[in-house]
PDB file of N, CA, C and O in Angstrom, chain B, residues numbered from 101:
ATOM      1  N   UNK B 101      -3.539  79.021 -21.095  1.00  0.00           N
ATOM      2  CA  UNK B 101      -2.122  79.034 -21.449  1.00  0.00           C
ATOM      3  C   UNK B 101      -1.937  79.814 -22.754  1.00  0.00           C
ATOM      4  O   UNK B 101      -2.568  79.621 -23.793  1.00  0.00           O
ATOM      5  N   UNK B 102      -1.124  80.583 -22.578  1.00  0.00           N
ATOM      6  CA  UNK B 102      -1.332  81.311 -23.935  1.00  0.00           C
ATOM      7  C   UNK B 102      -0.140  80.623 -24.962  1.00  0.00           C
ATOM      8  O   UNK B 102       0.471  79.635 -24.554  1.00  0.00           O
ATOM      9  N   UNK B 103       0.154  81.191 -26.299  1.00  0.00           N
ATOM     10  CA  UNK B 103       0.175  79.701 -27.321  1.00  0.00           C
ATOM     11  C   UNK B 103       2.064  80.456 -27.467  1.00  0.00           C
ATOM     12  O   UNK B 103       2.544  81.530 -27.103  1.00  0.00           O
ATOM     13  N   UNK B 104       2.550  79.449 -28.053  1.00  0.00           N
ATOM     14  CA  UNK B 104       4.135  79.762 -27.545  1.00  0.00           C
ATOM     15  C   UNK B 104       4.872  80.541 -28.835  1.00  0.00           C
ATOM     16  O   UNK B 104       6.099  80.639 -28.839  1.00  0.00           O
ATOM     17  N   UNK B 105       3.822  81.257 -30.260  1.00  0.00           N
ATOM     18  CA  UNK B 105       4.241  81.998 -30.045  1.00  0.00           C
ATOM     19  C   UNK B 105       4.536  83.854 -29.516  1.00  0.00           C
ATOM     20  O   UNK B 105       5.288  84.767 -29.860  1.00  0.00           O
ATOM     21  N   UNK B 106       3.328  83.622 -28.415  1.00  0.00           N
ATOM     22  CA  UNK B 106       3.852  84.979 -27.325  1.00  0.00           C
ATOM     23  C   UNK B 106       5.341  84.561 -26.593  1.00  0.00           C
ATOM     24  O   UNK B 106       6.311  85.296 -26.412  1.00  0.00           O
ATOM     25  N   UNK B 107       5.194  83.277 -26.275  1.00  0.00           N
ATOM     26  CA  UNK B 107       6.935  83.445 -25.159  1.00  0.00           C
ATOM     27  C   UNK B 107       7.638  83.775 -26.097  1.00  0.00           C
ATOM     28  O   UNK B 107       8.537  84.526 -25.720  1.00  0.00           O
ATOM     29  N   UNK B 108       7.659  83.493 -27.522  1.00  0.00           N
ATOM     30  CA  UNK B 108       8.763  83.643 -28.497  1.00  0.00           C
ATOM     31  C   UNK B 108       9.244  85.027 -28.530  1.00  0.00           C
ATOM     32  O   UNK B 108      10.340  85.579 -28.423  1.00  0.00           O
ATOM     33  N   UNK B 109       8.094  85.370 -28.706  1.00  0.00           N
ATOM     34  CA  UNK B 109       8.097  87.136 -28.954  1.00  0.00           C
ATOM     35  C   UNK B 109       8.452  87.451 -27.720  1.00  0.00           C
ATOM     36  O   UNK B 109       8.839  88.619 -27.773  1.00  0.00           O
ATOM     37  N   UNK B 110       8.531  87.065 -26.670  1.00  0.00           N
ATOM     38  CA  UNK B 110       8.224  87.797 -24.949  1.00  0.00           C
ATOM     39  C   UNK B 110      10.014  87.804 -25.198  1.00  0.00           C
ATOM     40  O   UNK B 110      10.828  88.701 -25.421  1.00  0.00           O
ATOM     41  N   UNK B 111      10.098  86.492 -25.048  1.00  0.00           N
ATOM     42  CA  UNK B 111      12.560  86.398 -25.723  1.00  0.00           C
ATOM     43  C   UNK B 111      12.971  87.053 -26.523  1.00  0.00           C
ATOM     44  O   UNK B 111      14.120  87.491 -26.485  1.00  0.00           O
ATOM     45  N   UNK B 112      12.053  87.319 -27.560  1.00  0.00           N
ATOM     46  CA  UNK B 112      13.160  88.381 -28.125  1.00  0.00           C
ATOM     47  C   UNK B 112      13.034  89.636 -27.713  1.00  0.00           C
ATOM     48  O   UNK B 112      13.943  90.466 -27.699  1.00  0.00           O
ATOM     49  N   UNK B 113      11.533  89.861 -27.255  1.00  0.00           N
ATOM     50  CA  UNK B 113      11.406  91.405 -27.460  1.00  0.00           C
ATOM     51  C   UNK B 113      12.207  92.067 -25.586  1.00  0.00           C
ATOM     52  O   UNK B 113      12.610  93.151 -25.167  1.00  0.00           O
ATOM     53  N   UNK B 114      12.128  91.258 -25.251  1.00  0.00           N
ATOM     54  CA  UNK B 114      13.374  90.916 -23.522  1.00  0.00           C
ATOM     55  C   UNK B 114      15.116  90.815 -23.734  1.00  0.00           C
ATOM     56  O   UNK B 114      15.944  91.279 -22.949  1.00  0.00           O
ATOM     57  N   UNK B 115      15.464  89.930 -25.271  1.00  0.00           N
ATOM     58  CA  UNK B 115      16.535  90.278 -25.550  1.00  0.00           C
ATOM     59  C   UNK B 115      17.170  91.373 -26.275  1.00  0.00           C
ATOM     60  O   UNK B 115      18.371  91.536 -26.494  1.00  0.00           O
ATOM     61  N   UNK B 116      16.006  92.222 -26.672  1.00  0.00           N
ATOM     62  CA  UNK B 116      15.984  93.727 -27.317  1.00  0.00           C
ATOM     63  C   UNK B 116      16.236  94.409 -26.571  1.00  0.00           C
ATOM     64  O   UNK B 116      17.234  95.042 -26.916  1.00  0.00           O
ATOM     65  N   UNK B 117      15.635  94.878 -25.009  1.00  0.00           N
ATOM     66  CA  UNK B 117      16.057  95.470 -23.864  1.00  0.00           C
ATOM     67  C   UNK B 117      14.573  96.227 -23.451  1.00  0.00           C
ATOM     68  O   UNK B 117      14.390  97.084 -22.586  1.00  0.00           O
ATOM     69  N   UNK B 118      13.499  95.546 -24.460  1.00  0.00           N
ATOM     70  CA  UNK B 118      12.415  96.245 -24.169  1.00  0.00           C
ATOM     71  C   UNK B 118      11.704  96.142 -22.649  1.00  0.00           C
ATOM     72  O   UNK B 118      11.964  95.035 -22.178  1.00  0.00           O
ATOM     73  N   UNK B 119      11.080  96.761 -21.952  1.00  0.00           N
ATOM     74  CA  UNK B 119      10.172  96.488 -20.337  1.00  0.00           C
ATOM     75  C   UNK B 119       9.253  96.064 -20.674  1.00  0.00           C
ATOM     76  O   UNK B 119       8.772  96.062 -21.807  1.00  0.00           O
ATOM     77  N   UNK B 120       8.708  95.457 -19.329  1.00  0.00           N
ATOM     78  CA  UNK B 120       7.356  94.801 -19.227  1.00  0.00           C
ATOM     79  C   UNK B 120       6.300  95.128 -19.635  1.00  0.00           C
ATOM     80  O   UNK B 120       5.454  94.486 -20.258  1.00  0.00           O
ATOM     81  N   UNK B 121       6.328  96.608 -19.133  1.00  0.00           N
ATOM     82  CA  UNK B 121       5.491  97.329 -19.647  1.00  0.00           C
ATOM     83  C   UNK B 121       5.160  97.682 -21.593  1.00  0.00           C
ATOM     84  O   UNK B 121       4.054  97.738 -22.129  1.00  0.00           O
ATOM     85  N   UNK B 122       6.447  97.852 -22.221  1.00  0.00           N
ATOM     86  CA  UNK B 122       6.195  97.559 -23.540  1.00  0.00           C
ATOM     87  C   UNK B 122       5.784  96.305 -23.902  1.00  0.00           C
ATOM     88  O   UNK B 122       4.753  96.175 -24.563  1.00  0.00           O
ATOM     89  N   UNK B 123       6.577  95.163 -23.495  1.00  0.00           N
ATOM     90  CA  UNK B 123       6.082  93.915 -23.993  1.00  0.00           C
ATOM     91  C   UNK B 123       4.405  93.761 -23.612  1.00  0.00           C
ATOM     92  O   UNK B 123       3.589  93.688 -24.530  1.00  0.00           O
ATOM     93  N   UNK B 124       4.105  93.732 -22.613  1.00  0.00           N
ATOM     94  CA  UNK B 124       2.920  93.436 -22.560  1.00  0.00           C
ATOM     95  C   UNK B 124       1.818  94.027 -23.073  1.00  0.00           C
ATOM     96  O   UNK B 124       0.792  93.394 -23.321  1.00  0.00           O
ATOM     97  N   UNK B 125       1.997  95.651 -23.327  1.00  0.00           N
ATOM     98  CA  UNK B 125       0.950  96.429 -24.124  1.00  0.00           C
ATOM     99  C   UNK B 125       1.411  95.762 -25.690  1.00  0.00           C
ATOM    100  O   UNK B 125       0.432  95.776 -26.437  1.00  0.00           O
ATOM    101  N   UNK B 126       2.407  95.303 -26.223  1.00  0.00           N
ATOM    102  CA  UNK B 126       2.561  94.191 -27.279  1.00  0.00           C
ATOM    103  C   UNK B 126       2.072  93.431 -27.763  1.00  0.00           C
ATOM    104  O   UNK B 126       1.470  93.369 -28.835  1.00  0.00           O
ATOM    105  N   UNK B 127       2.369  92.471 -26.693  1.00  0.00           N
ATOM    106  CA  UNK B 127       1.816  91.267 -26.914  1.00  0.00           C
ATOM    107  C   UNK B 127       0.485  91.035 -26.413  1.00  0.00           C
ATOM    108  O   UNK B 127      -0.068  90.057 -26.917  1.00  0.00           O
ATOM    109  N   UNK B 128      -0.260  91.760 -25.442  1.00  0.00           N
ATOM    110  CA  UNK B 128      -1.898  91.476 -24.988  1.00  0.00           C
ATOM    111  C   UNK B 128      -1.600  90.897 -23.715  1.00  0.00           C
ATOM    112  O   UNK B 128      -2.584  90.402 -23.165  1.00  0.00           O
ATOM    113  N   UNK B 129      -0.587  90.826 -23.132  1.00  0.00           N
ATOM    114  CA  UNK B 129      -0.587  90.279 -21.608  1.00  0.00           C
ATOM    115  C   UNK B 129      -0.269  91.439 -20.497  1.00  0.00           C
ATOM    116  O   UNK B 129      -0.067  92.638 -20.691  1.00  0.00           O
ATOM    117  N   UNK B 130      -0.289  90.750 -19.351  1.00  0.00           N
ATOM    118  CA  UNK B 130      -0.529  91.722 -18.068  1.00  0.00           C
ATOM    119  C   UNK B 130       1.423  91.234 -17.468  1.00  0.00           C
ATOM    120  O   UNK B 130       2.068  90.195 -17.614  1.00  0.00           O
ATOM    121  N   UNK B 131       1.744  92.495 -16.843  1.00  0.00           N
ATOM    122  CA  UNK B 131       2.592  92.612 -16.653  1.00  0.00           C
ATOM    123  C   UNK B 131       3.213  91.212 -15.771  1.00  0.00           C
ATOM    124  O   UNK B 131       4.210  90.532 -16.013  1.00  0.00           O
ATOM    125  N   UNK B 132       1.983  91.069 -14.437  1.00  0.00           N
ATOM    126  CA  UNK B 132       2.653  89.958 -13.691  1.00  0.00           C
ATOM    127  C   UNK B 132       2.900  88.568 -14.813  1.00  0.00           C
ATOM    128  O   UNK B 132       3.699  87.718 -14.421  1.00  0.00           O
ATOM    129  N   UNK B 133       2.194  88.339 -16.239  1.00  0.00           N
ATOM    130  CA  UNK B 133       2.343  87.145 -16.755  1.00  0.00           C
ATOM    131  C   UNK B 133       4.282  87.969 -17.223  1.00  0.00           C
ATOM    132  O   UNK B 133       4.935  86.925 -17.232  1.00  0.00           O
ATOM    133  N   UNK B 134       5.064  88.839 -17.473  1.00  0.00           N
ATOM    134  CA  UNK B 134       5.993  88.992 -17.703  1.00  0.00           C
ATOM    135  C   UNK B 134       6.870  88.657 -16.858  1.00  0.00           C
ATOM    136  O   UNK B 134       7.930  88.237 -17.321  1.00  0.00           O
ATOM    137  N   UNK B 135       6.708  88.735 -15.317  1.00  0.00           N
ATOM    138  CA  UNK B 135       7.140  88.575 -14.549  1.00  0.00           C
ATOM    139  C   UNK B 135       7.691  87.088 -14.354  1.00  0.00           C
ATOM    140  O   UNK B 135       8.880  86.809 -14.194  1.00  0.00           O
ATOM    141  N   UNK B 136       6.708  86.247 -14.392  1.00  0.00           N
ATOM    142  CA  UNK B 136       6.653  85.193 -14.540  1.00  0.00           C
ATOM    143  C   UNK B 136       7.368  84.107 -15.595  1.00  0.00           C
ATOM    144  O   UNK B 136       7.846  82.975 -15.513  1.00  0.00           O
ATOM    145  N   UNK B 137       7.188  84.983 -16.499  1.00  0.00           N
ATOM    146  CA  UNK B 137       8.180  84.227 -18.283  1.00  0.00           C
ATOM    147  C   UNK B 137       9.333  84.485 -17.669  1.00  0.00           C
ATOM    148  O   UNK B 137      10.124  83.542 -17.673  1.00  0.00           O
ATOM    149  N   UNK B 138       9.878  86.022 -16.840  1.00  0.00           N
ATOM    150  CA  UNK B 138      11.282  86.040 -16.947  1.00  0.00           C
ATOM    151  C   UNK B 138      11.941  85.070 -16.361  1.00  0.00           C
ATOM    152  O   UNK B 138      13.078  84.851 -16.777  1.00  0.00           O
ATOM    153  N   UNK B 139      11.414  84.258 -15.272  1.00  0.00           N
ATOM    154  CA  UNK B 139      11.930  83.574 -14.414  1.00  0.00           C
ATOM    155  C   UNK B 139      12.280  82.060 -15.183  1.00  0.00           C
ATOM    156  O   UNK B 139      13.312  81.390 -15.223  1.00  0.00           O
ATOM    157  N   UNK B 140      10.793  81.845 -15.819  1.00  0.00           N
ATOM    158  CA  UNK B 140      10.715  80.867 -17.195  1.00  0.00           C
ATOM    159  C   UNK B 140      11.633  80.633 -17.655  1.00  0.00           C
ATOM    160  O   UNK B 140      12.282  79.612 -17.428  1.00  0.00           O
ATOM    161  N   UNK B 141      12.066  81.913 -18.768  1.00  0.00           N
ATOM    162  CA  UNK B 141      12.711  81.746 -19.921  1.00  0.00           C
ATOM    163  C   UNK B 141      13.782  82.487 -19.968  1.00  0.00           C
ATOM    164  O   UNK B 141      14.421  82.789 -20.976  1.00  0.00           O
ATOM    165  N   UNK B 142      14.037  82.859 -18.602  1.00  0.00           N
ATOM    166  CA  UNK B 142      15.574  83.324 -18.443  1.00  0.00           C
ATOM    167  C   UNK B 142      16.815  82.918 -19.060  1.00  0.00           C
ATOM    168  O   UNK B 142      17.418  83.860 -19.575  1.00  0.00           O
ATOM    169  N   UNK B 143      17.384  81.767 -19.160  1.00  0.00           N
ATOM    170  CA  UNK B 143      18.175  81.033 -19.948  1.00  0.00           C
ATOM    171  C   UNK B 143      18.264  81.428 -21.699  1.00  0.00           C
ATOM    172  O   UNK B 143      19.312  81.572 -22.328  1.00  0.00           O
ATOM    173  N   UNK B 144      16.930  81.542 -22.224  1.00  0.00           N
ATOM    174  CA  UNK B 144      16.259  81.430 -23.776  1.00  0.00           C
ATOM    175  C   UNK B 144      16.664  82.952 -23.827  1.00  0.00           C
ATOM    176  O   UNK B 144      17.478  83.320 -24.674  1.00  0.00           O
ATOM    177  N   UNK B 145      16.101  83.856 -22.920  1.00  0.00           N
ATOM    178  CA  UNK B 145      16.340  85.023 -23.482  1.00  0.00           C
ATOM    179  C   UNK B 145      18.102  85.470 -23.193  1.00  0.00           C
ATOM    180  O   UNK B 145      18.628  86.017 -24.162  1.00  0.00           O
ATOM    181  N   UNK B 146      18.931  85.283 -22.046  1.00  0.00           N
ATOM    182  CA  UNK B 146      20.265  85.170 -22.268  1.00  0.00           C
ATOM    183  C   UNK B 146      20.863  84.944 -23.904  1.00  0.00           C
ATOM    184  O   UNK B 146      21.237  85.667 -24.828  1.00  0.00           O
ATOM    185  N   UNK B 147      20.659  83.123 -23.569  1.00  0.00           N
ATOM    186  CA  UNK B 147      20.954  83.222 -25.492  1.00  0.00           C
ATOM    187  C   UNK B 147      20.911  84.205 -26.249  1.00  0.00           C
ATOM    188  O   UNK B 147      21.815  84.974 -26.579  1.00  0.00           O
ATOM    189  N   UNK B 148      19.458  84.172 -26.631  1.00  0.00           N
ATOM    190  CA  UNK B 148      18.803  85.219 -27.489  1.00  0.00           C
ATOM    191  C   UNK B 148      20.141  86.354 -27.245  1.00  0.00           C
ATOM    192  O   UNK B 148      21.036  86.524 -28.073  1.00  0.00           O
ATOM    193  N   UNK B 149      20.050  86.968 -26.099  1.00  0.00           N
ATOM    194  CA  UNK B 149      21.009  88.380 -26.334  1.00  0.00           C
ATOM    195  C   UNK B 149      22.415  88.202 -26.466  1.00  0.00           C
ATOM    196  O   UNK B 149      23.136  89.200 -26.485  1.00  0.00           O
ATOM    197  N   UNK B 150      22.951  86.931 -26.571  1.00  0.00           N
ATOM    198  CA  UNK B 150      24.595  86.474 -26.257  1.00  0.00           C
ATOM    199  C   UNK B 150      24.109  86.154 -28.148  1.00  0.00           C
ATOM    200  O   UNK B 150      25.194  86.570 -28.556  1.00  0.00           O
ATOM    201  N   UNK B 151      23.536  85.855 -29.158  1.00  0.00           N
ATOM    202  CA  UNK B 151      23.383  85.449 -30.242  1.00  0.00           C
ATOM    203  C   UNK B 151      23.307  86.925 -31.217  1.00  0.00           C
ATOM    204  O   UNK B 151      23.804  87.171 -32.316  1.00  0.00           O
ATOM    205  N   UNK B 152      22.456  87.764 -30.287  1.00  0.00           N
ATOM    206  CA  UNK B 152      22.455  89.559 -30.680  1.00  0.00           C
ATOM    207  C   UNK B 152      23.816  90.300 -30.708  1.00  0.00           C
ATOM    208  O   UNK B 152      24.261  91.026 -31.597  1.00  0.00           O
ATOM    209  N   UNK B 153      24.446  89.896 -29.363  1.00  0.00           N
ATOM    210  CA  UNK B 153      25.722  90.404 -29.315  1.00  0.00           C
ATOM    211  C   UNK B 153      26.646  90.168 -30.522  1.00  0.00           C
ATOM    212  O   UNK B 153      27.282  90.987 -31.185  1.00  0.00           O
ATOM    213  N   UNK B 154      26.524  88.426 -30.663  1.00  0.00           N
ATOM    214  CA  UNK B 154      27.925  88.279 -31.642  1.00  0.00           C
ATOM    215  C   UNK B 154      27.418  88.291 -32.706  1.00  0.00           C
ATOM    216  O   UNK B 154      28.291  88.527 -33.542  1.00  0.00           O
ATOM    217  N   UNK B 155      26.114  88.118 -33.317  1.00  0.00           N
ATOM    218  CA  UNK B 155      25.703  88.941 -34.526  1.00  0.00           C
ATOM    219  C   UNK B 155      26.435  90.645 -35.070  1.00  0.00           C
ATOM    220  O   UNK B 155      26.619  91.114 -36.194  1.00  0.00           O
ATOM    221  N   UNK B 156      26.693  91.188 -33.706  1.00  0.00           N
ATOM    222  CA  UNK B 156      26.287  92.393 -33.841  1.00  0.00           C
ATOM    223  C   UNK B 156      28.343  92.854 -34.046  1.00  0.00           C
ATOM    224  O   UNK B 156      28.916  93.665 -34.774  1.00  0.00           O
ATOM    225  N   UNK B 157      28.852  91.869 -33.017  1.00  0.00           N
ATOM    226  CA  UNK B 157      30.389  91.806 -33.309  1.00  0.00           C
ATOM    227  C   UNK B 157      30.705  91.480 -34.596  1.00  0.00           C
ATOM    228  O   UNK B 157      31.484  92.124 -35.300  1.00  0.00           O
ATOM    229  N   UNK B 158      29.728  89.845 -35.129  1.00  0.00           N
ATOM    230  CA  UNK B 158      30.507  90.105 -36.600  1.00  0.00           C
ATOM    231  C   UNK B 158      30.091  90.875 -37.833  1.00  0.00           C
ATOM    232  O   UNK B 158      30.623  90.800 -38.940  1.00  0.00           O
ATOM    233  N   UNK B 159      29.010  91.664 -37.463  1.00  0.00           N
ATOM    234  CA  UNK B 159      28.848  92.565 -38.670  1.00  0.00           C
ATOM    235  C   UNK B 159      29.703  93.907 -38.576  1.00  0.00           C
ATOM    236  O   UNK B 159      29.562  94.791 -39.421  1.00  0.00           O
ATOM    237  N   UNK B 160      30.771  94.043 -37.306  1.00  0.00           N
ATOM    238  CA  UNK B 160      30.931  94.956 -37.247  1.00  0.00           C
ATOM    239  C   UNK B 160      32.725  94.744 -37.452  1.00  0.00           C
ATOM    240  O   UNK B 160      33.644  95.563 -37.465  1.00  0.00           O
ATOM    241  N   UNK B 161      32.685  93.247 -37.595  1.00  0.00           N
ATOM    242  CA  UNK B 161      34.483  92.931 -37.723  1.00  0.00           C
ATOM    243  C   UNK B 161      34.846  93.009 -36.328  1.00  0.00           C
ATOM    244  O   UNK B 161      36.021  93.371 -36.286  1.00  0.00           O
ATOM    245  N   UNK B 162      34.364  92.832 -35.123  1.00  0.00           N
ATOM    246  CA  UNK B 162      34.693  93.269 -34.259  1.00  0.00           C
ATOM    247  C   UNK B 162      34.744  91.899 -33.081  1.00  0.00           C
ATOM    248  O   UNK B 162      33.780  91.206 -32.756  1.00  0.00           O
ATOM    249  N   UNK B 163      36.446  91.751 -32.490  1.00  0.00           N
ATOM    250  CA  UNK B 163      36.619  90.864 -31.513  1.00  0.00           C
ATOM    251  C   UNK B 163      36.388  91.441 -29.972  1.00  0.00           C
ATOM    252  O   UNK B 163      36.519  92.619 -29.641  1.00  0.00           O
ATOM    253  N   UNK B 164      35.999  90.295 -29.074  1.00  0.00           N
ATOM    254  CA  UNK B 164      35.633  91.071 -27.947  1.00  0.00           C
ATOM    255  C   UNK B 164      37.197  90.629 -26.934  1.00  0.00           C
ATOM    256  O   UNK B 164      38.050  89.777 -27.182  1.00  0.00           O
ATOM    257  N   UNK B 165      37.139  91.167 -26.290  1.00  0.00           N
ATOM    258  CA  UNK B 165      38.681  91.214 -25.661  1.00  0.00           C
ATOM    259  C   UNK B 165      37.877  91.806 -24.200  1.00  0.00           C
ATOM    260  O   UNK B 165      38.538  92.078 -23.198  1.00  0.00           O
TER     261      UNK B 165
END
């Protein structure tokens, strides 16, 4: 089992928009273990990018409509 924090990194670097293929030459894992987290931690990494977004709205003053 590898130690949690790779999934950590696997969520953000998934809520960045990075591929499998980057993450895993990353982090030291094989693509099918990516495959597998996404299904996982689908929910975690959503967040993650819904938390990026409105980070990214309020540094920019910006409402979403």
């Amino acid at each position: 089992m590898r130690p949690i924090e790779d999934k950590l990194k696997y969520v953000q670097l998934r809520a960045e928009g990075k591929s499998y293929r980057a993450i895993a030459k990353e982090i030291g894992i094989h693509k099918d273990t990516c495959t597998r987290w996404e299904a996982e931690l689908k929910e975690q990494i959503a967040e993650h990018k819904e938390a990026k977004l409105k980070e990214l709205y309020d540094s920019y003053h910006m409402t979403r409509e």
